[in-house]
N, CA, C and O of each residue as an XYZ file, in Angstrom:
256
protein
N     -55.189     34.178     -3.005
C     -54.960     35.221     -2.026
C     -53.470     35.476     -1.815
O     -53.124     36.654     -1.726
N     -52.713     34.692     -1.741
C     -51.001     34.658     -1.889
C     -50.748     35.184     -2.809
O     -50.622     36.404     -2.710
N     -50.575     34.637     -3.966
C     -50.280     35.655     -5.145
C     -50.781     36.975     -5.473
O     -50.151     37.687     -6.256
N     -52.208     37.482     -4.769
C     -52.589     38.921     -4.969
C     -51.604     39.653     -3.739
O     -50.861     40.619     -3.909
N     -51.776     39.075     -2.764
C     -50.569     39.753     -0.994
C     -49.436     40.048     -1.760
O     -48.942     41.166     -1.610
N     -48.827     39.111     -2.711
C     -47.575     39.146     -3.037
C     -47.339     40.500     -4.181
O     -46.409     41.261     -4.448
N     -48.138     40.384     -4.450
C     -47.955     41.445     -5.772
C     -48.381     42.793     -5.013
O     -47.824     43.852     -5.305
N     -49.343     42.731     -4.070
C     -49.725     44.130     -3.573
C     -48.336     44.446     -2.560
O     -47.871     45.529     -2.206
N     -47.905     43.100     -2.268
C     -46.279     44.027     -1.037
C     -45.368     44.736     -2.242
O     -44.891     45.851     -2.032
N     -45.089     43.892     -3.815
C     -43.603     44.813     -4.686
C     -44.525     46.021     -4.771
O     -44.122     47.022     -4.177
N     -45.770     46.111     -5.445
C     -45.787     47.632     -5.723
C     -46.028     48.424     -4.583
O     -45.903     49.607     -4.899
N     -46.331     48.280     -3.352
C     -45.913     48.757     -2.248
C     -44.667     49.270     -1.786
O     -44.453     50.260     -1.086
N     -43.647     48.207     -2.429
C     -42.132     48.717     -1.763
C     -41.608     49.269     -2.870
O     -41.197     50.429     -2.817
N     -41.517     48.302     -4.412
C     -41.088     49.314     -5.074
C     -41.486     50.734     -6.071
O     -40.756     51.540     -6.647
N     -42.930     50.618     -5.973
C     -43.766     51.897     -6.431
C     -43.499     51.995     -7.771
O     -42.607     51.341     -8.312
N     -44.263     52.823     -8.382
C     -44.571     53.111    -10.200
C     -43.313     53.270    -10.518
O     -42.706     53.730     -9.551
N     -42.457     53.057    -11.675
C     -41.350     53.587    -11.941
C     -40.630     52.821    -12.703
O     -40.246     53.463    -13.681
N     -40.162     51.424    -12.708
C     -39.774     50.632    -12.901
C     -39.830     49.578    -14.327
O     -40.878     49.025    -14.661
N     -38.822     49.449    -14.914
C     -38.788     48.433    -15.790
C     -39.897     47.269    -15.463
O     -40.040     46.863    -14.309
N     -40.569     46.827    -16.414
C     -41.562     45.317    -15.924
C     -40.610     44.320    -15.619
O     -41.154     43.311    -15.170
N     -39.266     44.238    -15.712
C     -38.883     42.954    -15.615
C     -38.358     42.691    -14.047
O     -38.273     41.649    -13.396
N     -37.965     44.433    -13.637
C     -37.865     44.120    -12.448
C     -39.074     43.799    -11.516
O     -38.878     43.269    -10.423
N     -40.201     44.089    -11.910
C     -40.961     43.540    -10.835
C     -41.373     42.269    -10.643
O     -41.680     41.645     -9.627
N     -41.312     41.896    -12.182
C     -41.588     40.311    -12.381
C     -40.131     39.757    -11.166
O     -40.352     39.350    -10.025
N     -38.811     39.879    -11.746
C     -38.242     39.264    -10.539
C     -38.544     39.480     -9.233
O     -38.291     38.546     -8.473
N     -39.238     40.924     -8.559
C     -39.257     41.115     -7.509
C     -40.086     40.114     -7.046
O     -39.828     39.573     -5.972
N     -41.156     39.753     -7.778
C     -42.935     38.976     -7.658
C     -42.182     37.477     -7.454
O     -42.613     36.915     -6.447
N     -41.459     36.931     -7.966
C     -40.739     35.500     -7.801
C     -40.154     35.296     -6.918
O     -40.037     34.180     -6.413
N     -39.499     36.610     -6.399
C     -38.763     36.384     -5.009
C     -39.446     36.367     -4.114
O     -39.223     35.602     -3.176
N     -40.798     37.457     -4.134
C     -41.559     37.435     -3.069
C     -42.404     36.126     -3.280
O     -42.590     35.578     -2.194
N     -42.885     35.557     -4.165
C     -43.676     34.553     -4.094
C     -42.570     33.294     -3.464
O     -43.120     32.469     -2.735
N     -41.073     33.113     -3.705
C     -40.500     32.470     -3.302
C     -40.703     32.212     -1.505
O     -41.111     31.241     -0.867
N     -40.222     33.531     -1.103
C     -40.235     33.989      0.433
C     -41.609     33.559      0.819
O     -41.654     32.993      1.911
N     -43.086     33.731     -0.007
C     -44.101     32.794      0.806
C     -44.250     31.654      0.462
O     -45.410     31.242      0.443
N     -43.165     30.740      0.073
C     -43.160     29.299     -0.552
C     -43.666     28.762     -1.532
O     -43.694     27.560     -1.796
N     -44.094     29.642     -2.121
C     -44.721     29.335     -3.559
C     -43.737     29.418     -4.918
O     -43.152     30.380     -5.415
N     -43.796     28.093     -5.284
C     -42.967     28.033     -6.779
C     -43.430     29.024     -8.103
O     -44.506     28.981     -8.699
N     -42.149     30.020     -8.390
C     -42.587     30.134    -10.088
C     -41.522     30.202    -10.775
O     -40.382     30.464    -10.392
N     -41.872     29.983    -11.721
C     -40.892     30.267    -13.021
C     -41.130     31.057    -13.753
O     -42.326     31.325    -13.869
N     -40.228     31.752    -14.531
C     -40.094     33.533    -15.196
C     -39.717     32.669    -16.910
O     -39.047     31.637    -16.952
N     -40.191     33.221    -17.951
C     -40.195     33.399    -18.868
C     -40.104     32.147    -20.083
O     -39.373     31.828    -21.021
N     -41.535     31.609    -19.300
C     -41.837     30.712    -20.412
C     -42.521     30.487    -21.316
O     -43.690     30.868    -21.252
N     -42.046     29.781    -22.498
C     -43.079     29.701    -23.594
C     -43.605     28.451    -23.746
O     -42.982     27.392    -23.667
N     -45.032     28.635    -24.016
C     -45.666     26.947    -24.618
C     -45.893     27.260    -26.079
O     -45.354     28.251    -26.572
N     -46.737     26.388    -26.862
C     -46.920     26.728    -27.947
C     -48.720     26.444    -28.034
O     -49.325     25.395    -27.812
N     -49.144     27.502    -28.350
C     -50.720     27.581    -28.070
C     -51.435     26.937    -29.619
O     -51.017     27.343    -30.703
N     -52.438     25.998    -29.520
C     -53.237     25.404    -30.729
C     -54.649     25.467    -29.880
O     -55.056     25.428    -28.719
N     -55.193     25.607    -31.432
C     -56.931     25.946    -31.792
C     -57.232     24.772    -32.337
O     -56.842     24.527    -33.479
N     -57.952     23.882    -31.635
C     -58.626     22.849    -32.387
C     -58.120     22.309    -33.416
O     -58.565     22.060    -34.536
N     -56.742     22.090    -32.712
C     -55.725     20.832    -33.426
C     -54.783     21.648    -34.348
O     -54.037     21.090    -35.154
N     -54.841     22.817    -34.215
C     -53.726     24.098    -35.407
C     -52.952     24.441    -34.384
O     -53.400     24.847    -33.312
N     -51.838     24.311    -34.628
C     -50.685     25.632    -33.738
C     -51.036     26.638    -34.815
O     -51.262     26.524    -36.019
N     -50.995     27.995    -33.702
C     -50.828     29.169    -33.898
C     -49.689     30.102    -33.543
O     -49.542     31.309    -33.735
N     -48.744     28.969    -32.830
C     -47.549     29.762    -32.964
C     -47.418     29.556    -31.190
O     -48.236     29.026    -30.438
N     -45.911     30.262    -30.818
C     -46.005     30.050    -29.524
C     -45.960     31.512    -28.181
O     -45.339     32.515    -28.533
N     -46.262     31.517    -27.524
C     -46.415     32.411    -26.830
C     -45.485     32.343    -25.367
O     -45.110     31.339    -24.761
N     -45.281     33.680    -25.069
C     -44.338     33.464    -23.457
C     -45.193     34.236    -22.657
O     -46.090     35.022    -22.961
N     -44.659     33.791    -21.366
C     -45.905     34.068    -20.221
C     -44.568     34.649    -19.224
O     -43.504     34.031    -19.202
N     -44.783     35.883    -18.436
C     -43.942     36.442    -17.705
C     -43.518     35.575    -16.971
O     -42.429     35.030    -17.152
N     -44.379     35.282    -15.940
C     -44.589     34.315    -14.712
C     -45.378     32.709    -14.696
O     -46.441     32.346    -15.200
N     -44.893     32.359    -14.316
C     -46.008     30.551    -13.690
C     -45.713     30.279    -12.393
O     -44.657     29.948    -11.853
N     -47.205     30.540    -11.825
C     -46.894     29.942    -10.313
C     -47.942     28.910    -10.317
O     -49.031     28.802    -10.880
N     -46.951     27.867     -9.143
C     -47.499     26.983     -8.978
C     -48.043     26.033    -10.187
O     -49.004     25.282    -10.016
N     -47.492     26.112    -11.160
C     -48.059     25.217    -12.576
C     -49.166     25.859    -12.940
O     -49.811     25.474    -13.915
């Protein structure tokens, strides 16, 4: 429920228009301001039943 509040206040304030990256920072700050940890632009490396397939980045991680 925090993380949906949070995302419904940026596109509320800052509306359609916008680069994705700014909202991703906006979403970290606001998730910051309701005390919730994230981190912006990480990669793991994703495997299939013991194969890497290579690695992937994820905009956001909240809360782990």
């Amino acid at each position: 429920e925090l993380v949906i509040a949070a995302c419904y206040e940026v596109h509320n304030v800052l509306r359609p228009g916008l680069e994705e990256r700014s909202y991703r920072d906006a979403l970290a700050h606001e998730l910051e301001l309701r005390g919730l940890k994230s981190r912006r632009e990480q990669e793991f490396t994703v495997e299939y039943k013991g194969e890497s397939l290579g690695t992937h980045r994820v905009d956001l991680i909240v809360e782990e």
